[in-house]
ROLUMFI-534007 format. One line per 2 residues: number of its first residue (from 1); their letters; for each residue x, y, z of C-alpha. Coordinates in steps of 0.5 Angstrom, whole numbers, plus 500, padded with zeros to 3 digits. Example, Ala and Ser with C-alpha at 12.3 -4.5 7.8 and 13.67 -1.06 7.14 Angstrom:
BEGIN
1 = AS = 525/491/516 ~ 527/498/514
//
This chain:
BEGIN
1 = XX = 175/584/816 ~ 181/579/812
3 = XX = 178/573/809 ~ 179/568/816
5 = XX = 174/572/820 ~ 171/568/824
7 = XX = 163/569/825 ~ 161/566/832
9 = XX = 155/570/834 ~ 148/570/830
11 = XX = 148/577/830 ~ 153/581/826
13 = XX = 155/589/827 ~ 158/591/821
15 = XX = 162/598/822 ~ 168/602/818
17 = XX = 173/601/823 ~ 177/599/829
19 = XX = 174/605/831 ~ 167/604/830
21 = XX = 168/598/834 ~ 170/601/840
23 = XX = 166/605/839 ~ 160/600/839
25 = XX = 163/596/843 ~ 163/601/848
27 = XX = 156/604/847 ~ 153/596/847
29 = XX = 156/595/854 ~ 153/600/856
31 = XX = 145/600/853 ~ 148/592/856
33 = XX = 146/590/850 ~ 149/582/848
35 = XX = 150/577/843 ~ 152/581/837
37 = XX = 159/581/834 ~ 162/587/831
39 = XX = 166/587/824 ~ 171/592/822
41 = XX = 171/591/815 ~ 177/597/813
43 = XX = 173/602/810 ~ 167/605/808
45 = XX = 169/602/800 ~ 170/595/803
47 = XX = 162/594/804 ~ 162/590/797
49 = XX = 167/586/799 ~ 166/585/806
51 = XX = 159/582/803 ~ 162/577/798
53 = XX = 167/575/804 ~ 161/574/810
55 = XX = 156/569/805 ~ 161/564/804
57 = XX = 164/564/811 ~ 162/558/814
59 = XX = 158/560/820 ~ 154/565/816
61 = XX = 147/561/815 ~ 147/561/822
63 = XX = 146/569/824 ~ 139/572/825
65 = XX = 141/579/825 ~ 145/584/821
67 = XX = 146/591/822 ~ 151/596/818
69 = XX = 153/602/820 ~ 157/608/815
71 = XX = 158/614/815 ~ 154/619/810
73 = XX = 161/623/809 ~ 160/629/805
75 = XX = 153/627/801 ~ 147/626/805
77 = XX = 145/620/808 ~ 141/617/803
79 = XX = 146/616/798 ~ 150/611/802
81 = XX = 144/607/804 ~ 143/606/797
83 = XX = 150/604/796 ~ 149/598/801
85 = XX = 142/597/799 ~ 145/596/793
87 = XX = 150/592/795 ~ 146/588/799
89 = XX = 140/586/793 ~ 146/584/789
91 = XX = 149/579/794 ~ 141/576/795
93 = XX = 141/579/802 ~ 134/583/805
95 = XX = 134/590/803 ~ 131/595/809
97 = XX = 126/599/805 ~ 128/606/808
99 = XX = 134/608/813 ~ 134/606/820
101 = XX = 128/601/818 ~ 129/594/818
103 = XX = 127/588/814 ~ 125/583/819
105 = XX = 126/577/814 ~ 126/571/813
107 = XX = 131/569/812 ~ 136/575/816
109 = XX = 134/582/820 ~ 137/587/817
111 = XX = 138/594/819 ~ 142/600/816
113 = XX = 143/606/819 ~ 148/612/817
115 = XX = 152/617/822 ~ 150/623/825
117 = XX = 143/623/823 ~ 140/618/818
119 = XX = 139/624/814 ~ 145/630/812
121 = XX = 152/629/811 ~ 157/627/816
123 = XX = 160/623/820 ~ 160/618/827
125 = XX = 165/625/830 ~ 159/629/828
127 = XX = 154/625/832 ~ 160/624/839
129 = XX = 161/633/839 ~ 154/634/840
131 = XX = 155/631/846 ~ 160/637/849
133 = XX = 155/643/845 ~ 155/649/849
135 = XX = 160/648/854 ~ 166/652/855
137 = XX = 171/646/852 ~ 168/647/845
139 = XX = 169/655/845 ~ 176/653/847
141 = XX = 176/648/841 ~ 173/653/836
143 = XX = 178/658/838 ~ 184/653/836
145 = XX = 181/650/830 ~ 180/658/827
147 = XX = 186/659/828 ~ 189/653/826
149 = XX = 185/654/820 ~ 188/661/818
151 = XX = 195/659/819 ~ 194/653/815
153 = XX = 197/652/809 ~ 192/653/803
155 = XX = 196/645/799 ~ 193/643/806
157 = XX = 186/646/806 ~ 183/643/802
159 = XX = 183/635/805 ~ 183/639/812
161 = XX = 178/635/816 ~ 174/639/821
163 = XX = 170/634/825 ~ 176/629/827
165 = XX = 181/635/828 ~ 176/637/833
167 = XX = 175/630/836 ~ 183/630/837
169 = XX = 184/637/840 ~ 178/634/845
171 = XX = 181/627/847 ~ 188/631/847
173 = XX = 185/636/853 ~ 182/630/857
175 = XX = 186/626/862 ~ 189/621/860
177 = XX = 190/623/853 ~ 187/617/848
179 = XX = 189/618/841 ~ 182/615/838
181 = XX = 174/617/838 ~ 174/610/840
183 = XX = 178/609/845 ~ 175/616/848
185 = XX = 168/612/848 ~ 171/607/852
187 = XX = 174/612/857 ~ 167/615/858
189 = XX = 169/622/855 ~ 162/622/850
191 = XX = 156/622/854 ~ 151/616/853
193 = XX = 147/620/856 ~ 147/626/852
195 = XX = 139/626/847 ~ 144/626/841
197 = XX = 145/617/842 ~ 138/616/843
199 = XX = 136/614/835 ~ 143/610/835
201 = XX = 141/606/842 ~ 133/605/839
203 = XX = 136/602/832 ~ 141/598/836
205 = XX = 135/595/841 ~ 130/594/835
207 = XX = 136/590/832 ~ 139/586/836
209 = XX = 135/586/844 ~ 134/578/844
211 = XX = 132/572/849 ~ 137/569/852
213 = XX = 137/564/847 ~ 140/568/842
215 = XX = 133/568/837 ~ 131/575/837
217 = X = 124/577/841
//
């Protein structure tokens, strides 16, 4: 998110990044959920600075509604719910009281939910691979990934990410090959459907379903 971003609804998503907002572009599509807009702000350590940024954008005392979506990554989700709480009390802004919870405000409705599950470590990979659980294409990725594992360099082992390898090989196998978990999204290849998106799309109706005024119902 660079220093111009320009704010022009009154509901903001922010998210880690491009990724995350094509992800998110295309789950809001589909749960025909509207008026928000999605903020790529480059990483999951630039939270503080996307805060200091949003406050003093001059269309900011006009948004209603703020969500903040992170990855747990290697700890569980707790600790990065209390990283942006903390961010977000620093910066005078309302602080849900637990995870997947909400602040209704006054003055703003903040919600924070962290990947896959508001609860153990992980990531948004984590949360998209359920949807393909049980079928013959995961067995197929799993039998790749042991053997890329075994014959992988040990200096390579270590920052080997499983999750997001098993992502590529999957979108790698699906026709046309796109080169993103946000991009599959938006090509239909994880299932919206599927029961593991059902607490996401809950958070994003609870935060964001709004009359046609754009005012939060």
């Amino acid at each position: 998110m660079g220093k111009k971003f320009r704010i022009t609804e009154r509901q903001l998503l922010l998210v880690e990044g491009k990724d995350e907002c094509n992800f998110f572009e295309a789950l809001l599509a589909q749960e025909n959920i509207k008026g928000v807009q999605w903020m790529d702000i480059g990483g999951k350590d630039k939270f503080p600075e996307a805060f200091s940024q949003l406050i003093t954008n001059e269309g900011f005392n006009q948004v209603l509604t703020i969500g903040l979506v992170r990855d747990a990554e290697a700890n569980k989700a707790e600790s990065a719910f209390q990283s942006l709480c903390d961010n977000l009390q620093k910066h005078h802004l309302p602080v849900p009281s637990t995870i997947n919870a909400l602040n209704p405000g006054p003055p703003k409705k903040v919600g924070i939910f962290i990947m896959p599950d508001n609860q153990g470590a992980g990531m948004l990979e984590n949360l998209c691979l359920k949807t393909i659980e049980g079928q013959n294409i995961e067995k197929c990725l799993d039998d790749y990934l042991s053997c890329v594992s075994t014959n992988m360099a040990s200096s390579e082992r270590e920052k080997f990410n499983e999750p997001k390898a098993k992502v590529q090989a999957y979108l790698a196998a699906r026709a046309p090959i796109v080169n993103s978990l946000g991009l599959g999204a938006k090509r239909g290849y994880w299932d919206f459907s599927h029961p593991c998106f059902e607490e996401i799309k809950t958070f994003l109706h609870t935060l964001f379903d709004a009359d046609t005024n754009g005012e939060p119902a």
